[in-house]
C-alpha positions as CSV (number, residue, x, y, z in Angstrom):
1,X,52.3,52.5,38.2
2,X,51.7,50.6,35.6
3,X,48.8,51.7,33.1
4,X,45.8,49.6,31.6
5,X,46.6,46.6,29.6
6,X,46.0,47.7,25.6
7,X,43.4,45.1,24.8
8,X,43.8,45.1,21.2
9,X,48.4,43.8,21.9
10,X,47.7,42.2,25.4
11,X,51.1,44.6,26.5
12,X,51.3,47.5,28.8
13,X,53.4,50.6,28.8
14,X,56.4,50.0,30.7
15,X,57.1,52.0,33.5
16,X,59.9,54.4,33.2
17,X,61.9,53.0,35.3
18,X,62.5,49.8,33.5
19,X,62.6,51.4,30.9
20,X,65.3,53.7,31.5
21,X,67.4,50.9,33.4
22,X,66.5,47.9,31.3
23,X,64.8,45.0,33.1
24,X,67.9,42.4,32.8
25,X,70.1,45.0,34.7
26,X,67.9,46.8,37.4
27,X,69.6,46.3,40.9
28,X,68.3,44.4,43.6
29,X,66.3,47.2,45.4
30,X,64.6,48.2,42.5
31,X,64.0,44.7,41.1
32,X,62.5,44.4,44.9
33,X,59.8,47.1,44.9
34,X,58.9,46.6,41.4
35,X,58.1,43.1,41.4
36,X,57.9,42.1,45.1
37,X,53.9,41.1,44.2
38,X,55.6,38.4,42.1
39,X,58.3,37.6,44.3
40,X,55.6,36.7,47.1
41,X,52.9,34.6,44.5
42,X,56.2,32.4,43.3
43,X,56.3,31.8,47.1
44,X,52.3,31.1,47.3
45,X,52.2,28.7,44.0
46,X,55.2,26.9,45.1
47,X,53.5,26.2,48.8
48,X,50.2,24.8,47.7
49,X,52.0,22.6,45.3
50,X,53.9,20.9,48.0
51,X,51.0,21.5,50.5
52,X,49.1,19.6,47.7
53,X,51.7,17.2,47.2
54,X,52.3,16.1,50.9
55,X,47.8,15.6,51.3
56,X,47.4,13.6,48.6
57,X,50.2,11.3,49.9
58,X,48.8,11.1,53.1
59,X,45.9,10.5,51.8
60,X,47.0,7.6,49.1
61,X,50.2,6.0,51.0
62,X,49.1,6.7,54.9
63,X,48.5,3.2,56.6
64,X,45.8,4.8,58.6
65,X,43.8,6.7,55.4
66,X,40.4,5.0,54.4
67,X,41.7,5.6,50.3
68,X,45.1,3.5,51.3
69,X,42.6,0.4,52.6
70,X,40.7,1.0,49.2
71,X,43.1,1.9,46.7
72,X,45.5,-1.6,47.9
73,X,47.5,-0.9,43.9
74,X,50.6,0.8,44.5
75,X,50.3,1.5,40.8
76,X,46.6,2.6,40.9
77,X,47.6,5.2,44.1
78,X,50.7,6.4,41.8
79,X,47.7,7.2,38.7
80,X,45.2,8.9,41.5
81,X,48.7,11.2,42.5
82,X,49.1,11.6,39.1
83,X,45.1,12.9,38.4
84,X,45.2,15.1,41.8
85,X,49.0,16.9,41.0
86,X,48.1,17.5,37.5
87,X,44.9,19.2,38.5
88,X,47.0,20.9,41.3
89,X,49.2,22.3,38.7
90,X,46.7,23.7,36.0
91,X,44.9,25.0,38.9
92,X,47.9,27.1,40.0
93,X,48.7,28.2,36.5
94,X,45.3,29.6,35.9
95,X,45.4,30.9,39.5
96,X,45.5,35.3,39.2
97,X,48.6,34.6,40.9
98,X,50.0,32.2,38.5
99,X,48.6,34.2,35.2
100,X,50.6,37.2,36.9
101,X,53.8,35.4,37.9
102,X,54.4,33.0,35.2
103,X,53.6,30.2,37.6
104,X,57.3,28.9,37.4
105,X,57.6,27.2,40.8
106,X,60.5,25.3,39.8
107,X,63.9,27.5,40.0
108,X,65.1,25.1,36.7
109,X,62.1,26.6,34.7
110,X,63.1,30.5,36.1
111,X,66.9,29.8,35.6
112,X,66.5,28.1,32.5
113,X,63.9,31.4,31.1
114,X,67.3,33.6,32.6
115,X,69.5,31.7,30.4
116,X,67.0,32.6,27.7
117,X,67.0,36.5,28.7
118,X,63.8,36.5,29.7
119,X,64.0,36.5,33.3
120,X,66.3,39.3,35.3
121,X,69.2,38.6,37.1
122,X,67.8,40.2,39.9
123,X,64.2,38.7,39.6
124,X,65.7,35.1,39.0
125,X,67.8,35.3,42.5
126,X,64.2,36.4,44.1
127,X,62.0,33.5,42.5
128,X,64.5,31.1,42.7
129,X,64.7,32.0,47.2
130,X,61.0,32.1,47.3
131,X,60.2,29.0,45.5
132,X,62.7,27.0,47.7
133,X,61.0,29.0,51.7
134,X,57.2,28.4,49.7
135,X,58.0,24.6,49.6
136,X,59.5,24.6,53.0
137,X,56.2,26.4,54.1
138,X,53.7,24.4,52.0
139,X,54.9,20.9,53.8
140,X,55.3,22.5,57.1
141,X,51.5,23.7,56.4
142,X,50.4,20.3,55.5
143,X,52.2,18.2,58.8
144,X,50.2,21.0,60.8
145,X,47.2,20.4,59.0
146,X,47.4,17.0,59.0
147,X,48.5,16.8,62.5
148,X,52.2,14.8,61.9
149,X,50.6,12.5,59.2
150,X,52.8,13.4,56.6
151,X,56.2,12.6,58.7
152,X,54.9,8.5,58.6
153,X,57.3,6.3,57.2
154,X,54.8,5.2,54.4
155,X,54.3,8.7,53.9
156,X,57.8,10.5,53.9
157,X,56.7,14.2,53.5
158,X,55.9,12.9,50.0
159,X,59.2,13.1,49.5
160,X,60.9,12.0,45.8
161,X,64.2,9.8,46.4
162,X,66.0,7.4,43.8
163,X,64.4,3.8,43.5
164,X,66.3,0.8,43.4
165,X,67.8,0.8,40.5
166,X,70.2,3.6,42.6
167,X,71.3,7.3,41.8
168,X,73.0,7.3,38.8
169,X,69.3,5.8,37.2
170,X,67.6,8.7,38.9
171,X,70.1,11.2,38.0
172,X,69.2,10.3,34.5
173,X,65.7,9.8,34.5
174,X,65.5,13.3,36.1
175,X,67.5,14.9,33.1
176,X,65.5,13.1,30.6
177,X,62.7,13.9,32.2
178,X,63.1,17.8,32.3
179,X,64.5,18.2,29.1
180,X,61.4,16.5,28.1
181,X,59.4,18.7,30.0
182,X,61.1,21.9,29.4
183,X,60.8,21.1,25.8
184,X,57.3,20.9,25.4
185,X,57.0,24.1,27.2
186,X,59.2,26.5,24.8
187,X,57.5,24.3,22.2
188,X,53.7,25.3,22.7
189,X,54.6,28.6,24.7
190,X,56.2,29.9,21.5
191,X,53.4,28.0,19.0
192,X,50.7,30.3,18.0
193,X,47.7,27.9,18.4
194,X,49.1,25.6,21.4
195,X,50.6,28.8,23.5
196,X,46.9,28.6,25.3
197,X,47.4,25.1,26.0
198,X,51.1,25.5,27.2
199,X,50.5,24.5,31.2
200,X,47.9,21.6,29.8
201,X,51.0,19.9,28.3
202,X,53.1,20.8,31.6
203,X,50.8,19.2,33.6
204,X,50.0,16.0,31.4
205,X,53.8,15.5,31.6
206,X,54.1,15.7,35.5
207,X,50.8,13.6,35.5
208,X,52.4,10.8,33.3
209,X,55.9,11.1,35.0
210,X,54.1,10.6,38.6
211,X,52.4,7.4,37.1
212,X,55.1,5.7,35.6
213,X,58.5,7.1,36.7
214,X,58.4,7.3,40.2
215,X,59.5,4.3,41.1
216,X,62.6,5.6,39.0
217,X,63.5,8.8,41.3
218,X,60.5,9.5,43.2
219,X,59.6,12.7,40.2
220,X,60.8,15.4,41.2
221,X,62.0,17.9,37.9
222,X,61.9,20.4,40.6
223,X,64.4,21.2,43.4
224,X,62.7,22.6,45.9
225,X,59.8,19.6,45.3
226,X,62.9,17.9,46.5
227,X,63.8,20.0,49.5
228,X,60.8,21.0,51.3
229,X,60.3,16.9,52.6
230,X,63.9,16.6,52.8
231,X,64.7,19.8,55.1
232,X,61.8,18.3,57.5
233,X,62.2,14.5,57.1
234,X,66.0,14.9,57.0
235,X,66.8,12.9,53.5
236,X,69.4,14.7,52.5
237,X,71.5,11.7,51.1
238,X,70.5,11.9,47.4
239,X,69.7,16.0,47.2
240,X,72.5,16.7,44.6
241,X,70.6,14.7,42.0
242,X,67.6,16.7,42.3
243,X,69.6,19.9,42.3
244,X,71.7,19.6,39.7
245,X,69.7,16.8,36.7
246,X,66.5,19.5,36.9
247,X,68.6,22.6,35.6
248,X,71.4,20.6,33.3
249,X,67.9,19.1,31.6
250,X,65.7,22.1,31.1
251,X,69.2,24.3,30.4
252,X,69.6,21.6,27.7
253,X,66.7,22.2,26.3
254,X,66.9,25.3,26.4
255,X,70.1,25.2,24.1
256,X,68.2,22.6,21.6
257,X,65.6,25.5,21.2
258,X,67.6,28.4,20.4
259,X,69.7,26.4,18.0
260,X,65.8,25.3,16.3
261,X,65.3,28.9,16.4
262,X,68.5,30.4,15.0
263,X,69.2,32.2,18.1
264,X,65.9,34.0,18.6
265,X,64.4,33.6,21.8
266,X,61.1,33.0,23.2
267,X,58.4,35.0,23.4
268,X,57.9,35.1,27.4
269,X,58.7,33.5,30.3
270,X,54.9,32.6,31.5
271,X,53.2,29.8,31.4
272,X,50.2,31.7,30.7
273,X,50.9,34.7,28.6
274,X,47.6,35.9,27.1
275,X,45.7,37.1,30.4
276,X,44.9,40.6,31.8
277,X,47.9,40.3,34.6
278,X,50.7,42.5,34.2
279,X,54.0,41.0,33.1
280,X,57.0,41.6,34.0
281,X,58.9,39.8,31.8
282,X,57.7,41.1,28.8
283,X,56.6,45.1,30.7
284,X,60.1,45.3,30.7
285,X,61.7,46.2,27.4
286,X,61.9,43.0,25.9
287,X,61.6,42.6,22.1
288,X,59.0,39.8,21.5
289,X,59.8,37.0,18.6
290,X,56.9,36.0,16.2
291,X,55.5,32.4,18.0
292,X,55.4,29.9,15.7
293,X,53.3,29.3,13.0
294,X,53.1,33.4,12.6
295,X,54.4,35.1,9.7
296,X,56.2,38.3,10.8
């Protein structure tokens, strides 16, 4: 079990378990029991983001919806996704669930924190699976909900395609976009007076990248925001680019960091560190860097 957190540190004592085996190499049984509670809020975040996702596009781009006959701006319905997912996705963050599982939802972020050796192998496989069945749930939940709304062609399960300008513009806006946003993150995570305001930045980006670059790729910087509306409105055509730009740009960034940092890596793999919620991440054996802006 694992004990109290000290209040004084903000850490816990690790169980012995981990600690014998070292988080980074415990199998996949053990990795299952210890942090299945994880596993299973990955898989809740991830669903009301896209159950979020697919009811405020109902709500915004359904022919039907009293907001669509008021809100007749396409740009003005992109800024009022914008307000509602950013709110969605500091909501989730500060959620017990998201202060406890690091509120990745995105298998770039969890991948990219792996390539940091901050995530387990083991726990990476598990987030990354749960994230991808939590958005197939969350927009299933949301066409139930909503009674088949979501599946109208206005609609589209809310789900984020290239523009007009084709792939190849999508594929890059995606990179730039979550090397951007994956940027920011290690930035203020790892900064000892912005780590508090880490998922703030996170969700101002998303917020401005709805607004003003959809029309680019549809905004996605997240893979399975991509395949939850394309496994049940079938639009599979373009799924590479939001499979493959999301990791390359947030692995990139990743690289740009340690190289800023001379090699040492980041302090943890949350979104929102300094809470009472166990963390496995850092329970786990880890040796913590100073954040910036902290003499050691």
């Amino acid at each position: 079990m694992f004990q109290a957190a000290n209040r004084e540190t903000g850490t816990r004592e690790t169980p012995r378990i981990e600690a014998k085996v070292g988080h980074g190499r415990l199998s996949a049984p053990i990795s299952l029991r210890l942090h299945w509670p994880e596993y299973l809020m990955e898989a809740g975040e991830t669903s009301v983001y896209l159950f979020s996702a697919c009811v405020v596009a109902t709500l915004l781009w359904h022919t039907h919806s009293p907001a669509h006959r008021f809100i007749v701006n396409d740009a003005i319905r992109r800024v009022w996704m914008d307000l509602m997912m950013a709110a969605t996705m500091i909501a989730i963050v500060l959620s017990p669930w998201g202060k406890q599982s690091g509120a990745h939802i995105n298998p770039a972020v969890t991948l990219t924190f792996y390539r940091l050796g901050k995530v387990g192998a083991w726990d990476a496989t598990f987030y990354c699976g749960t994230q991808l069945a939590g958005a197939v749930a969350g927009v299933a939940l949301a066409s139930l909900a909503l009674q088949g709304a979501p599946a109208d062609k206005a609609v589209r399960y809310a789900a984020t395609l290239p523009g007009n300008h084709g792939d190849i513009i999508a594929f890059a806006a995606e990179l730039v976009m979550s090397f951007i946003l994956m940027s920011a993150v290690l930035f203020a995570s790892n900064h000892k007076v912005l780590t508090a305001y880490t998922h703030h930045f996170a969700a101002m980006l998303i917020g401005a990248y709805i607004a003003f670059e959809s029309p680019l790729s549809g905004m996605s910087t997240n893979p399975p925001r991509t395949f939850g509306p394309a496994l049940l409105g079938g639009y599979w055509h373009a799924l590479w680019i939001y499979f493959i730009a999301p990791p390359l740009g947030m692995m990139g960034a990743a690289q740009m960091f340690l190289l800023n940092r001379r090699h040492n890596g980041p302090f943890c793999a949350k979104l929102h560190h300094h809470n009472d919620n166990r963390c496995i991440f850092c329970d786990s054996g880890f040796d913590l860097p100073v954040p910036l802006g902290e003499k050691a």
